[in-house]
N, C-alpha and C positions, 0 to 999 in steps of 0.2 A: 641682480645685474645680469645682462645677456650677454654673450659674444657671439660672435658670427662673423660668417662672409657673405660675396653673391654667392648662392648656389647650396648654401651649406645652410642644413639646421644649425637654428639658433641654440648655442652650450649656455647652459648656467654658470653663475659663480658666485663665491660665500666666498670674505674673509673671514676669517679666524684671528682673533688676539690670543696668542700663547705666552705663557710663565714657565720658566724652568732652563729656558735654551742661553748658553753661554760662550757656545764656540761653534765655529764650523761644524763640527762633529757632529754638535746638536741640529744642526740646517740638516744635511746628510741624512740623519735617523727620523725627523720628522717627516722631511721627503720620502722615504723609505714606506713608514708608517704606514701613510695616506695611499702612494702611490700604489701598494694593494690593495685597493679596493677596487672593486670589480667597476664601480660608478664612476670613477674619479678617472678624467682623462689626460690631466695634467694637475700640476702643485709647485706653485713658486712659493719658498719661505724666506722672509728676508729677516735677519737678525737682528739690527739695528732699530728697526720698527717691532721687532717681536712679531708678524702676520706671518699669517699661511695664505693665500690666495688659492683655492680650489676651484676647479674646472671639472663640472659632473657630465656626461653624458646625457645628449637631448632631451633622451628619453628616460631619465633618470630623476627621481624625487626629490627635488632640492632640501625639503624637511628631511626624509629620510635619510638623505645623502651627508648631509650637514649635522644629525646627531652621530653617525656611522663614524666620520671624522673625530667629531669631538671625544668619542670614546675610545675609538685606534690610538687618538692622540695621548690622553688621560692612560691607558692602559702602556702604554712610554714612556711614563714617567715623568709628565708637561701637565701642565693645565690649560686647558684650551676653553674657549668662549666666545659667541659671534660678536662680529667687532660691534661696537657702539660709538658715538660720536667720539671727533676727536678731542674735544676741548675736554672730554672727563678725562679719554688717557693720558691727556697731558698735566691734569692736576694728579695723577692718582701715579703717574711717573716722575712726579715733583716730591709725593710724598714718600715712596721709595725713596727716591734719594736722600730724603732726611732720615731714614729710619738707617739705612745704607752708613752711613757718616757714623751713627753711634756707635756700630760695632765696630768699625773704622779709628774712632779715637780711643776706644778701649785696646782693641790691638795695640795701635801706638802708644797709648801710653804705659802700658804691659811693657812694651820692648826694650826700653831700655834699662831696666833693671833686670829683668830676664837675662840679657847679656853681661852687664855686669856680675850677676852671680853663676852664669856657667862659665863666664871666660877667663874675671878679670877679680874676682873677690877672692879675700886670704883666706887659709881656713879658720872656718866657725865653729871647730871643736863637732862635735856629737849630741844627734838627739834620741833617745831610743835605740843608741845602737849605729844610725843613720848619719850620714854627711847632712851639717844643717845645712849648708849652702845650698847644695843639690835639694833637700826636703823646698826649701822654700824656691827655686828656681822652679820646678814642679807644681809651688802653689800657682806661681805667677802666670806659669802660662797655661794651667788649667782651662779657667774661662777662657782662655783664647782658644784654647782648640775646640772645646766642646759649645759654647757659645758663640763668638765671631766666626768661627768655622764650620759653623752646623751647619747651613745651609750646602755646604760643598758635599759634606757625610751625605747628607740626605739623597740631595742630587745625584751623586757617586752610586750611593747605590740602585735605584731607582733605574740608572740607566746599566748596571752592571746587571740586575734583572730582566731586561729586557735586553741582552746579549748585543748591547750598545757599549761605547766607551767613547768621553769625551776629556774636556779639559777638567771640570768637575775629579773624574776619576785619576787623573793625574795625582792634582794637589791634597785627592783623598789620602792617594797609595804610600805620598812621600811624608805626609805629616802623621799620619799616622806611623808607618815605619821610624821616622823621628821620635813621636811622642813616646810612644810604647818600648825602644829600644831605651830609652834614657829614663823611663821609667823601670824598666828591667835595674838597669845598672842601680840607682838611685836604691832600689830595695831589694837588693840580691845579699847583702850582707845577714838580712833577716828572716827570709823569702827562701823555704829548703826546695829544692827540687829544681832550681832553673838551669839552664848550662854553664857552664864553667866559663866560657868567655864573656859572661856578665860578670864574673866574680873578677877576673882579669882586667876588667875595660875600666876607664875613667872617666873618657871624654862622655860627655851628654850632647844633646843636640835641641835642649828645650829651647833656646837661642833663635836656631833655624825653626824651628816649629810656629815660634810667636811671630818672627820677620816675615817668614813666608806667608801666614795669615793676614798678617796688617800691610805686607806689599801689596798684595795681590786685591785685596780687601781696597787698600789705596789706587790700584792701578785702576780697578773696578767700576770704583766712584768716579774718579774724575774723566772714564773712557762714557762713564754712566753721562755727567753733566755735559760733556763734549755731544754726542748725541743728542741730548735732549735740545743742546743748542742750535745742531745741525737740522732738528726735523724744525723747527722754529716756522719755519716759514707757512706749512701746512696750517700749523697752528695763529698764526698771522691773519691766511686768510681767513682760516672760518670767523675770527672774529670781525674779522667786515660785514658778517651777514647780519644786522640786527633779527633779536627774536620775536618782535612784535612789528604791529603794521596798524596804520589808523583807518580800519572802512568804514567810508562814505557809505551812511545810512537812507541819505533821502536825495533827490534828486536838485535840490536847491545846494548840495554840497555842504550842507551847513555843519548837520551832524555827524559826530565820528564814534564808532568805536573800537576801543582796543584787543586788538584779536593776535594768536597766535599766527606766525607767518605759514604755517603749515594748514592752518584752518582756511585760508584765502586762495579760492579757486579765480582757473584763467576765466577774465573778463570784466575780474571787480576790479572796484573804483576807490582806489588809496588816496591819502591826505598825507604830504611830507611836509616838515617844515621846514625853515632856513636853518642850516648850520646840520642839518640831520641827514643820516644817512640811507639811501634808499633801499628799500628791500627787499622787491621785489625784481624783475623785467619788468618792461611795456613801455609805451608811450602817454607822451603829454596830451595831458586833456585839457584844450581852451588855457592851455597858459604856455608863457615861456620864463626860462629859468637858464642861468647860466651854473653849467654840472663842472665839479673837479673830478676826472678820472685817474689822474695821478694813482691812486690806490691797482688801476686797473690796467692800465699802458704806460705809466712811468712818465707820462707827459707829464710836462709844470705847470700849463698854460690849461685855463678854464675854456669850456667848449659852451658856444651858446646853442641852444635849443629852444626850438620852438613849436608848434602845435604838431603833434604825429610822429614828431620825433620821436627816436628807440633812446631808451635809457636803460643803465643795468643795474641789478642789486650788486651794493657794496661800494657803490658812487656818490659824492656828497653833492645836498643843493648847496648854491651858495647865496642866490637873493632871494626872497620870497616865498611863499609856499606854495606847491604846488600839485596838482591831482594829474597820478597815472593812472590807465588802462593794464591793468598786468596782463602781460602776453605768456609765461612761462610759471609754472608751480615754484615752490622754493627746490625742492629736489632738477628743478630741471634748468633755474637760471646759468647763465653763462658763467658766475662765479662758484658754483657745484661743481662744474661741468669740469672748470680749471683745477678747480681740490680734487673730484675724481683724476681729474688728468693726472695730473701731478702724481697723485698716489699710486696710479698705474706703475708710471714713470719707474718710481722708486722701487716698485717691488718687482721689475725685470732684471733679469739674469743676465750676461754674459758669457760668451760660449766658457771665454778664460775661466768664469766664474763657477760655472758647473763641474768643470774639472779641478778646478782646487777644491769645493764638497766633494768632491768625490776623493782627492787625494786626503781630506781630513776625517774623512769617515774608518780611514784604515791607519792614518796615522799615530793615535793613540796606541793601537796593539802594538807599533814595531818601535815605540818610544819604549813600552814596560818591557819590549824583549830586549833592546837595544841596553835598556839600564840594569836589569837581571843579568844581562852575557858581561857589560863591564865589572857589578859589585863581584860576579862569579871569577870573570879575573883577576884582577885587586885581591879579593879571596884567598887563592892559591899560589899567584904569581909573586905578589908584592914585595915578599923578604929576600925574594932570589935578585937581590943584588940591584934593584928598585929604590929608587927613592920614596923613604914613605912617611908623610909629616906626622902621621897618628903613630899612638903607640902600640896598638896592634894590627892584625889586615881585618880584622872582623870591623874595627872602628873605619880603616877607607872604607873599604866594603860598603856600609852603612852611608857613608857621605858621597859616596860617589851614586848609587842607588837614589839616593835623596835628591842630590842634584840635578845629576841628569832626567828623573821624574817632573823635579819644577819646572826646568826650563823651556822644557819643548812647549810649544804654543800656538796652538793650533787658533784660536783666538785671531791672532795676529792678520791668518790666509784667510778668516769668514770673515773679516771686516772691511780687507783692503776694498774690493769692488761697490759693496754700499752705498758706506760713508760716503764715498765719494760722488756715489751716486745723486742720495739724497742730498747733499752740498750743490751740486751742479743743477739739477733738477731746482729746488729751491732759488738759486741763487735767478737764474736763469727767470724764473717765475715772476721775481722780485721787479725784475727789467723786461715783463711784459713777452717774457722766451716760453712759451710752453715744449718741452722734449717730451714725446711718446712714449721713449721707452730706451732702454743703453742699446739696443742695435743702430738707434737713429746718432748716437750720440759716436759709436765705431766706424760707422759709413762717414760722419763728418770728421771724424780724423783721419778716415782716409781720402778726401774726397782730392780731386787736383783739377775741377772744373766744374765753371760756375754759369748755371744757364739761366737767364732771366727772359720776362717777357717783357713787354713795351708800355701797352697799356694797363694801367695802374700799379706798373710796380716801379720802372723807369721814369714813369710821369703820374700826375696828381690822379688820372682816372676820370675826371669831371673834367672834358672837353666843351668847348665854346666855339658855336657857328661862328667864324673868324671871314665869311667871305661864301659869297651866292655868284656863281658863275652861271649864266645864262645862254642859253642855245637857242629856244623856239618857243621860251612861255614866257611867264611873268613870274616875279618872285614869288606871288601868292600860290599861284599853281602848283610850282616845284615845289616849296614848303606844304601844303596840302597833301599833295599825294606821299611824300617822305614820311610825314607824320602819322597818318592812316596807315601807310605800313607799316611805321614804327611802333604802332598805336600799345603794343604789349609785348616788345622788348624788354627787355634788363639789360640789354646791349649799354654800357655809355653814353655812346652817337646817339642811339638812339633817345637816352635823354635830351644832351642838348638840341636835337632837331626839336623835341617836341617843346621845348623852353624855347626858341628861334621863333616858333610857328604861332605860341600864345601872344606874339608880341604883334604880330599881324594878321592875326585870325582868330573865329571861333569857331567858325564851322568844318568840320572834315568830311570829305566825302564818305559815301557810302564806299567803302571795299570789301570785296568778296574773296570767299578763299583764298585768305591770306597765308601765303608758309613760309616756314625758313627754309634757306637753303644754305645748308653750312659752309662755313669759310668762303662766303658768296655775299648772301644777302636776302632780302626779302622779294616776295612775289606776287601778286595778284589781281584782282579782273576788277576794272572798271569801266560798264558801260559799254561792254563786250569786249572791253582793249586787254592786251598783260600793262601791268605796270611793274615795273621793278625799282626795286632802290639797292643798291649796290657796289660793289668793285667792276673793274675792266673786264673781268671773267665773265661778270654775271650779265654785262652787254650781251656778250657771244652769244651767249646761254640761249638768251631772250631773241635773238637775232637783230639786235641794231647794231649796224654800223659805224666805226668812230672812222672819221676824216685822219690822215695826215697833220692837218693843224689844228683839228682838237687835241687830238695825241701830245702835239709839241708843247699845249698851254699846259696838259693834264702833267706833264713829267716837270715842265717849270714850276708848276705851284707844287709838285710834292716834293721838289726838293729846298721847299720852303719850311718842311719839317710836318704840314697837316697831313690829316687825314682826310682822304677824300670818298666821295658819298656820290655815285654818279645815279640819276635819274631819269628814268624813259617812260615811256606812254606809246602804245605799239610796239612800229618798230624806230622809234623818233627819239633820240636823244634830247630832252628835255634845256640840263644843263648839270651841273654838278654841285656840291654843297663840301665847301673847306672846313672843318674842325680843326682847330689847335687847342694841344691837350699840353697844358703847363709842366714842364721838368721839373722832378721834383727838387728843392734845394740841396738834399743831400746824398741825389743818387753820384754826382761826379765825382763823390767824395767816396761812396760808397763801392766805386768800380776802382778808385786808387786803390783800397785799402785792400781792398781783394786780390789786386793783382800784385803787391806788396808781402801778402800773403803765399804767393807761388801760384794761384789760381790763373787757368784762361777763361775769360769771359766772353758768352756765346752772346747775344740776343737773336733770342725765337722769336717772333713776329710774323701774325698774318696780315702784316699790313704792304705796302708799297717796298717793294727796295729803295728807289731813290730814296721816299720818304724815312725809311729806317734805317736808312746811313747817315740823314740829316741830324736825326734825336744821337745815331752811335755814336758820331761827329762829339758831339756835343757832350756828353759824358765819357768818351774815352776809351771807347769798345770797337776795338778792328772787325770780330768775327762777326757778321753778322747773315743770319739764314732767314730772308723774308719770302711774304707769297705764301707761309705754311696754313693750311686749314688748322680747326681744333683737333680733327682725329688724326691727322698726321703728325700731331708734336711726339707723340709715343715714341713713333718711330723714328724718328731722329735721335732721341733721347738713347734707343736699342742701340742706333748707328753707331755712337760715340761709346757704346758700352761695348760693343763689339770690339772696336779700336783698342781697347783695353783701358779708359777711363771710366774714373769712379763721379760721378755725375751730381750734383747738388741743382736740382730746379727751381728755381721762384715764381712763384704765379698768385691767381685769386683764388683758389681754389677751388672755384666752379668751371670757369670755362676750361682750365687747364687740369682737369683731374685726374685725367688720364696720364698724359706726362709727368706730373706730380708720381701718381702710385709708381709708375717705371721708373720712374728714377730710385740711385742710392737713398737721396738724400730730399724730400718733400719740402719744404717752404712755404707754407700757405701764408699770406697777407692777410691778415683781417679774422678774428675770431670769430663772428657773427654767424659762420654759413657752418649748418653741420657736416656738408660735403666736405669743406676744409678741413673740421675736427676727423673726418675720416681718410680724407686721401694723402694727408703730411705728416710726417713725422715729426718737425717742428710746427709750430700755429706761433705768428706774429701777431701780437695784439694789435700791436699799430703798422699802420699802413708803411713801411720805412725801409729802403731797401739796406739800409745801415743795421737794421735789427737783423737781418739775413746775412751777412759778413760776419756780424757778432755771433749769432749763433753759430754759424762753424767754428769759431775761435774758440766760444765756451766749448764744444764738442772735444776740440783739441787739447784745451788745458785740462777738463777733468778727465780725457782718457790717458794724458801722461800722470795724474795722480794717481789715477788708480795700475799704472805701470811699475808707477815709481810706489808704489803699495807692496805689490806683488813683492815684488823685487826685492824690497827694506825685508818682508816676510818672511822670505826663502833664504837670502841670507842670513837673516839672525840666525834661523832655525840650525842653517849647513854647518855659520860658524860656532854657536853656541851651543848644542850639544855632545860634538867632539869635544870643547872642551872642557867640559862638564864631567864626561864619561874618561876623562884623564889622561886625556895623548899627550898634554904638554907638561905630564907630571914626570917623567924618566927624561927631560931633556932640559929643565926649567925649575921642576919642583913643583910647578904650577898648581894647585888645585882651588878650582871654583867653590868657593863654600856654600853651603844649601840658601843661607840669606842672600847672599852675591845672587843666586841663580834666579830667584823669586824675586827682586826686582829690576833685571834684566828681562823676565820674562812681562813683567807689569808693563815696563819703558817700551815691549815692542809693542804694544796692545795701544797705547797710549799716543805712539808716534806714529803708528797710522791713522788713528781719528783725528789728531792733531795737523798733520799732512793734509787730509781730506779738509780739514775747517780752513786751510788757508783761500782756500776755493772762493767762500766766504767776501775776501778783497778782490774777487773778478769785478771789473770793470769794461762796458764796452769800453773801446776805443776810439778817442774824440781828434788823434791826430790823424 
């Protein structure tokens, strides 16, 4: 994959699939890793997905650069590997979680006999010498630590090698000080040489040892299946892509064969049948077919198509069979294009978000000194006159060390911004929203103005010659010449003139040097004369003349709501050419809801004033700035940002690109133009100024999830390790026990993926 801008060599980029990473910590140290390397100019790691996304240097060897990684990465104590499709990660992330789950129901079912025989069993008499209860509390929670809990020891250390510390090293530090302290006890009767306060102590902690393994083991799995649920969507689409394609072998269409869709280059000739899904881009060949794109705009309603029509992979036929022309490789379809997007999407950062990696890269060390400085207290202070529930200070000591170790959760700050990410991004997908990336997703929570343009996003975009106003020719004339200069526009208008002009013509004149002249119109020489087709401006331009009471007809019919098209020959006003361009049904709904929202709504428009008051009229929008050229919409766009508004644009993506990038917040209509896929930060699959409102709303609602993340995050942590480390023990008696703390710390891990899945019921809004 390449990145770039104007002006800038083109950067490489490798994702990576990494194993090993569990908390922020681990985001922090992998970043860290990579980010020395002399090639690597940036590195987003996202947790939830497990990726690293690497950014090499132009001029840097993307093989070379991309094993350099994998081995920085590998020497940290991760396993790393170039990404491969998503549909295996997602089996082979399914099969983790069942192997997940085993050690999950062994923990649990360990636990509660564990507890029963450290807390709540009589005595057992003697084995050896030994308390049986304690001997067998001991057996019980054996395999929990060394097996349900292995993967934490390994982890722990791995990362304690590489002068890292994460959550891993936590749950290492506390269950082992648990295990091994209560193993002390347990065999110190027999055992010459250990300290005297194991011969003293009673309490065990195998209890907290096996809780803390199977909470956490529990909080794990179920933050594990939350995830898996949340990336769902990526996973959704790829399977729209079928992985075969039937090519037409001989030119009578008769024969087919079954080829991989990667083997079928642009310009071959596919066979789909009824009810099957298409696989490819391109258009119809010699047939028509009504396509469901529901899968791909969220519409309900089938679209009909006909010969040269554009079709996409991942769209169902629904009558008949039928042969396309593939215009785009499988790597380069529109629905690639949205799974790349999408994944973009998900593995961008947040400014909040790099500062919490960064606050969880240090936060593990001042948990172990934070929990060392309280058991050190407890220690020495405990009997002076403290309340203290164990029997000696060596036994708090130990539990408050143990607690305070489980609970802090660094887990909880790597996950908030994500999860909710990939919820939003996904959901957003699902309803036809592509998001860029979370800066696009910040600018729409802040935004508090909403700029639209007129043509095609205000109205349907396909205008209809509605009325031929005559000066000095004949219809056929003024039709004639409009057309020939229209002759290879993309303009609209300039569609429907040239649909106007087939209906009473076939011939067009010859024109020469034909040009555009932006936010004007078109120009050029006929038969030594200028001819123009244009706005009022472009009269001047040309030097004709408009009358007093052509003026007076020209401002009555645009405040009929058309677009008008005036046309000269010399210096001789012709006559003029009305388009009316259909409102779209749910733009008046769509400027309610906006301005219900707290938004002002501008319309930018290089069209007529009268005329662009007539359509604001009409939908509900006071502000309106007509008369703009396409280079001038930028700078309006700057005008309003100056003011100190945060700006959201709506446009096509092509003629408005520019205003589009200056703006906060991008809105492109229509997926189709890769200018679109580059100049907005949202891309609207469907043409619908409704899906532009909505998209600010999703922006809004997943940035107060991942607020209200943070927030759940830094709380728990503020409140739950003071009380861990025992401040409400000398006022209360209080003390958190190492189990209490381990699923406290599971519940916060759990209630921010869970916060993030409500995302999940976003809904646009249909009042």
């Amino acid at each position: 994959m390449l990145l770039g801008g104007d002006g800038m060599e083109p950067e490489a980029a490798v994702t990576l699939n990494i194993e090993g990473m569990s908390c922020g910590a681990c985001v922090a140290s992998v970043e860290k890793i990579v980010g020395r390397l002399d090639m690597v100019t940036r590195v987003s790691v996202n947790l939830p997905f497990k990726k690293a996304m690497i950014v090499f240097d132009a001029e840097a060897s993307v093989e070379e650069g991309t094993q350099a990684a994998i081995d920085a990465i590998e020497r940290g104590g991760f396993q790393a590997k170039e990404q491969r499709r998503q549909p295996i990660l997602f089996e082979e992330a399914k099969q983790r979680l069942h192997r997940q789950r085993s050690k999950v129901a062994v923990a649990l079912l360990l636990a509660l006999p564990t507890l029963y025989l450290s807390m709540f069993a009589n005595d057992m008499g003697t084995t050896s010498g030994l308390d049986t209860r304690l001997l067998l509390a001991m057996v019980a929670s054996t395999p929990v630590y060394f097996w349900s809990g292995w993967e934490f020891h390994i982890r722990a250390w791995k990362s304690l090698r590489n002068a890292a510390a994460n959550m891993d090293v936590l749950v290492h530090l506390g269950t082992t000080v648990a295990f091994f302290w209560s193993v002390s006890v347990t065999l110190a009767p027999r055992v010459q040489g250990l300290p005297s306060m194991f011969e003293t102590s009673t309490h065990v902690f195998y209890d907290g040892v096996v809780f803390i393994i199977a909470f956490i083991l529990l909080g794990n799995w179920m933050e594990a299946a939350a995830k898996l649920k949340a990336t769902d969507t990526i996973h959704s689409l790829m399977k729209l892509q079928p992985k075969t394609a039937r090519l037409v072998k001989d030119e009578n269409l008769g024969h087919t064969d079954i080829r991989s869709v990667e083997a079928i280059p642009v310009g071959s000739l596919i066979k789909v049948l009824q009810g099957e899904t298409i696989p490819l881009d391109g258009t119809l060949f010699e047939c028509k077919a009504s396509i469901d794109e529901s899968t791909m705009t969220g519409e309900p309603y089938p679209v009909r198509k006909s010969e040269g029509d554009e079709v996409v992979a991942g769209t169902i036929v629904l009558d008949g069979s039928v042969f396309i022309r593939t215009t785009r490789v499988v790597d380069d379809t529109l629905l690639s294009n949205i799974v790349d997007l999408v994944e973009q999407a998900q593995m961008g950062k947040a400014p909040i978000q790099r500062l919490v990696d960064t606050i969880a890269s240090i936060f593990v060390p001042i948990v172990v000194f934070l929990a060392l400085a309280a058991a050190l207290f407890w220690l020495y202070f405990s009997g002076s006159g403290s309340y203290n529930p164990m029997e000696t200070r060596s036994e708090l000591a130990v539990m408050v060390l143990v607690s305070t170790l489980v609970i802090a959760c660094p887990c909880a700050l790597g996950l908030a911004t994500p999860t909710a990410l990939i919820v939003g991004t996904g959901v957003g997908a699902r309803y036809g929203i592509l998001i860029k990336g979370i800066e696009a997703l910040e600018n729409a929570h802040k935004t508090n103005t909403l700029v639209v343009d007129k043509t095609g996003t205000l109205t349907s975009g396909k205008p209809r010659v509605s009325h031929i106003e005559l000066v000095e020719c004949e219809v056929k004339e003024i039709l004639d010449i409009a057309a020939a200069l229209e002759e290879e526009s993309t303009h609209p208008l300039a569609s429907a003139i040239r649909t106007s002009w087939s209906n009473v013509s076939s011939n067009r004149p010859v024109i020469t040097g034909i040009a555009t002249m932006p936010g004007l119109g078109m120009v050029g020489d006929f038969d030594g004369a200028v001819v123009a087709a244009g706005n009022v401006e472009l009269m001047h331009e040309v030097g004709v003349e408009i009358s007093e009471e052509v003026r007076e007809k020209l401002t009555t019919s645009a405040t009929k709501g058309v677009t008008l098209v005036l046309v000269s020959r010399g210096l001789t006003l012709l006559g003029w050419i009305e388009a009316k361009d259909r409102i779209r049904e749910t733009s008046k709904h769509a400027v309610k809801q906006a301005k219900q929202m707290g938004y002002q709504v501008i319309m930018l428009t290089g069209d007529r004033e009268d005329a662009a008051r007539t359509i604001a009229a009409e939908v509900g929008i006071e502000t309106v700035v007509a008369g703009v050229k396409p280079n001038e919409k930028a700078e309006h766009i700057a005008r309003l940002q100056r003011e100190g508004r945060t700006v959201a644009m709506v446009g096509d993506g092509i003629n408005d690109a520019a205003a589009l990038s200056m703006s906060d917040v991008g809105l492109a209509m229509g997926a189709g133009s890769d200018i679109a896929l580059d100049a907005a930060d949202f891309v609207l699959l469907r043409n619908d100024l409704i899906d532009a409102v909505a998209s600010l709303n999703l922006g809004r609602s997943t940035m107060r999830r991942i607020r209200g993340n943070l927030g759940w995050a830094f709380i728990y942590n503020v409140i739950g390790i003071p009380l861990a480390m025992g401040i409400m023990l000398p006022s209360t008696g209080f003390l958190l026990p190492p189990a209490f703390a381990a699923a406290a710390m599971s519940l916060s891990s759990v209630s921010v993926v869970g916060n993030s899945l409500l995302l999940r019921w976003w809904r646009p809004s249909l009042d």
